[in-house]
C-alpha positions in Angstrom: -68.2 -31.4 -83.9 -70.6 -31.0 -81.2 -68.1 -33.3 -79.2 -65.2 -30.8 -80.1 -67.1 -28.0 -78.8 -68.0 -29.1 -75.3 -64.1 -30.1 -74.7 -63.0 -26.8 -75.9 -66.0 -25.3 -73.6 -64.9 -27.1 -70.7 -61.1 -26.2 -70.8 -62.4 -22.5 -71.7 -64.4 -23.0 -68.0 -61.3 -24.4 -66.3 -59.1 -21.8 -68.0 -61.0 -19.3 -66.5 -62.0 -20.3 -62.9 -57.8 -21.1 -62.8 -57.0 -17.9 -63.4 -59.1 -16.4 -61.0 -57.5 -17.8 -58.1 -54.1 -15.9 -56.8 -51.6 -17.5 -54.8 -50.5 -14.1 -53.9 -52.0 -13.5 -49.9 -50.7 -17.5 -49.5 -47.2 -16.2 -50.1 -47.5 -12.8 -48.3 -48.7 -14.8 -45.6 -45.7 -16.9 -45.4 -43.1 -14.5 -45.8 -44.9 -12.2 -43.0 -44.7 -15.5 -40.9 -41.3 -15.3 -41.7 -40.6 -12.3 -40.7 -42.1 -12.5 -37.6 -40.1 -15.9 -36.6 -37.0 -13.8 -37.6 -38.0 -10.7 -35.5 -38.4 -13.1 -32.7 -35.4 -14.8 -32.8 -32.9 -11.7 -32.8 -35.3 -9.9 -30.0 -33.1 -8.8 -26.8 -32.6 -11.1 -24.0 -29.9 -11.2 -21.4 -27.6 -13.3 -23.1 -28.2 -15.2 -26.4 -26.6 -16.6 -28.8 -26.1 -15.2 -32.6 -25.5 -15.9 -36.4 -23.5 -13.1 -38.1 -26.7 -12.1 -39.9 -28.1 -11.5 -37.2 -25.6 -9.4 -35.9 -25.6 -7.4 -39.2 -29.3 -6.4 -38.1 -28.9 -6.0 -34.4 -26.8 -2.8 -34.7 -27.9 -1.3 -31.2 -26.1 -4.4 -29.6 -22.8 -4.8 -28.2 -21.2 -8.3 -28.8 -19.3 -10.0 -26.2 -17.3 -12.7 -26.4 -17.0 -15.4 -23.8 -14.5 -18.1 -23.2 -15.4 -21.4 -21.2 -14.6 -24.7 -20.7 -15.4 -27.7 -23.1 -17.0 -30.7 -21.8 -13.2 -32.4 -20.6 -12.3 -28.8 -18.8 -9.2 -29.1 -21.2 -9.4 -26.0 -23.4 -11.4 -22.9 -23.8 -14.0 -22.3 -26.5 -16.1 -18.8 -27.5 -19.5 -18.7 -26.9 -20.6 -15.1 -28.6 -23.2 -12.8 -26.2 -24.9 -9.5 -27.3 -26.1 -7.0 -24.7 -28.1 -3.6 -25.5 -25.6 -0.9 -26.5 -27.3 1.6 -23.9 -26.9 -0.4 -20.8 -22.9 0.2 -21.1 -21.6 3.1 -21.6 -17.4 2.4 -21.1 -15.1 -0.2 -20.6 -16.0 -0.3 -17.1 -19.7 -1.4 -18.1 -18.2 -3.7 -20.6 -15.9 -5.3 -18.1 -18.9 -5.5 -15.7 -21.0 -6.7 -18.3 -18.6 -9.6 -19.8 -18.2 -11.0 -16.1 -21.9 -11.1 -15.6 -22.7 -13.1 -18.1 -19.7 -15.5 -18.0 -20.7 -16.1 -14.5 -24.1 -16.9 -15.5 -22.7 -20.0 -17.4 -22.6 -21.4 -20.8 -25.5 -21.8 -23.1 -24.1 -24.4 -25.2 -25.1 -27.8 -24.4 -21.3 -28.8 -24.8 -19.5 -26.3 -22.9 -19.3 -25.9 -19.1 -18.5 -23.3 -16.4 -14.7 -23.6 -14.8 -16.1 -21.4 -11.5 -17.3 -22.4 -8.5 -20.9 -23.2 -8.2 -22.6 -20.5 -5.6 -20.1 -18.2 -5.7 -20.3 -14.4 -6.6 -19.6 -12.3 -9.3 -15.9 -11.4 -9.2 -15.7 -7.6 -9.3 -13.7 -5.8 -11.1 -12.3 -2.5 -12.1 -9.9 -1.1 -15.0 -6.6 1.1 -14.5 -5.2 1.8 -17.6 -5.2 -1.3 -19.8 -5.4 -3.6 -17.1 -8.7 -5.2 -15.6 -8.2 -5.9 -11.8 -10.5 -8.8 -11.4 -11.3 -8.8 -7.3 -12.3 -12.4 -6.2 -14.0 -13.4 -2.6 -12.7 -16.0 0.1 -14.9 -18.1 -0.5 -14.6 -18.1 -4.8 -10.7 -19.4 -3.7 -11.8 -21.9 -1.4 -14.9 -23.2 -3.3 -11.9 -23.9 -6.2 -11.4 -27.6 -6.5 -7.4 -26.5 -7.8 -5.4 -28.5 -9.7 -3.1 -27.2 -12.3 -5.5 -27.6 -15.6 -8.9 -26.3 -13.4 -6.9 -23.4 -12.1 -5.3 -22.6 -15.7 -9.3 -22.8 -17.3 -11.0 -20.8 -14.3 -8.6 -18.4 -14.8 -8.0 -17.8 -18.4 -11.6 -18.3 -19.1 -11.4 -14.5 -17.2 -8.4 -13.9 -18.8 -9.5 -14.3 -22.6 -13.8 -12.8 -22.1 -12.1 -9.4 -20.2 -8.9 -8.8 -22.8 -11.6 -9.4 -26.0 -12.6 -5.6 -24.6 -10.7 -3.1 -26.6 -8.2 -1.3 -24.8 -8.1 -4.1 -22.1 -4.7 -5.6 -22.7 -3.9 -7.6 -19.1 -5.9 -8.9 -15.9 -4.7 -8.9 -12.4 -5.8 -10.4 -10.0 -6.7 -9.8 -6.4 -8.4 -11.6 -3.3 -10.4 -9.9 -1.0 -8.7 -6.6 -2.1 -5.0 -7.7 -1.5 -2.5 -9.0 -4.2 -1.3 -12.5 -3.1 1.5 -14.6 -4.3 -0.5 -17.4 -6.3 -3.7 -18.7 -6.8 -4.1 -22.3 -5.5 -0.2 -23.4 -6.1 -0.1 -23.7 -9.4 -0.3 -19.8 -11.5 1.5 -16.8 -10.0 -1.2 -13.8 -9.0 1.9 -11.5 -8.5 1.8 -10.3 -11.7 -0.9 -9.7 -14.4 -1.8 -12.5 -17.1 -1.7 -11.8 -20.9 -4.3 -13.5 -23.2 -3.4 -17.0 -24.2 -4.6 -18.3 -27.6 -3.1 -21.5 -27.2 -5.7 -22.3 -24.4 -8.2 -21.7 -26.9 -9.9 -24.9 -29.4 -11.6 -24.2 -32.6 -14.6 -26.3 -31.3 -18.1 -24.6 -32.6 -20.6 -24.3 -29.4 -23.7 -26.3 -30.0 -26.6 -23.9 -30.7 
């Protein structure tokens, strides 16, 4: 009996010092953590990329959407941006905007940039629903051509400034003047319509 009443003593004991301990501030300590790591992820930067929960949260942000090359320079594949909603206030910002941070070049680890290296920032400037894209001397000459590096450098442009609503075509211009054709192989008389075709369903490594 005695026996009996030390074993029921002791799980009594255990019972008791068991319940006194709370998990509680363990788990408000991890989800705080949590938070934090989440906050951190979806702060603002220049360019970064996002999940669609996170643009769910990041209401203040304007998304942009960016076309480069893939690693062959064969077809075109979205890489999404998000910019503070104050910094642009029309689609001029936008336009502005979207060309900055195409020129400053993929994030994605399987993506790459069909411009010129060194070159400037094309500028660019919208009348009606058409984006007149302005490049240098130098952007043309720096161009290695060819028929499938022109078609990428330019619908890479093409695609990012036409994802702008109520941007519907892009000409463009060099050094100011309209010229006949790029570097022999597309026609810069006239201004370019989006192309979807160009475009592969390839997901940009994060």
């Amino acid at each position: 009996m005695k026996k009996f009443m030390c074993i029921f003593l002791a799980l009594l004991l255990m019972t008791a010092v068991l319940s006194s301990c709370s998990f509680k501030p363990f788990k408000k300590d991890s989800k705080e953590t949590s938070n934090a790591q989440i906050k951190e992820e979806v702060q603002p930067t220049s360019s970064v990329m996002m999940t669609e929960d996170q643009l769910k949260k990041e209401g203040d942000k304007v998304v942009l959407t960016l076309y480069f090359a893939n690693d062959n320079a064969t077809k075109l594949v979205v890489e999404k941006r998000f910019i503070v909603k104050s910094t642009v206030k029309d689609m001029n910002d936008m336009a502005k905007a979207a060309m900055k941070e195409l020129f400053q070049g993929p994030i994605s680890g399987n993506l790459t940039s069909p411009f010129p290296k060194g070159v400037k920032v094309p500028t660019v400037k919208i009348e009606k629903d058409i984006a007149v894209v302005d490049l240098s001397k130098e952007f043309v000459e720096k161009h290695p051509g060819g028929s499938t590096g022109e078609t990428m450098t330019v619908y890479a442009i093409v695609n990012t400034l036409t994802g702008i609503q109520g941007i519907n075509m892009v000409q463009f211009t060099v050094e100011g003047k309209t010229v006949p054709e790029f570097k022999g192989h597309l026609d810069f008389s006239k201004p370019f319509k989006p192309n979807t075709e160009l475009v592969s369903q390839e997901k940009p490594e994060k």
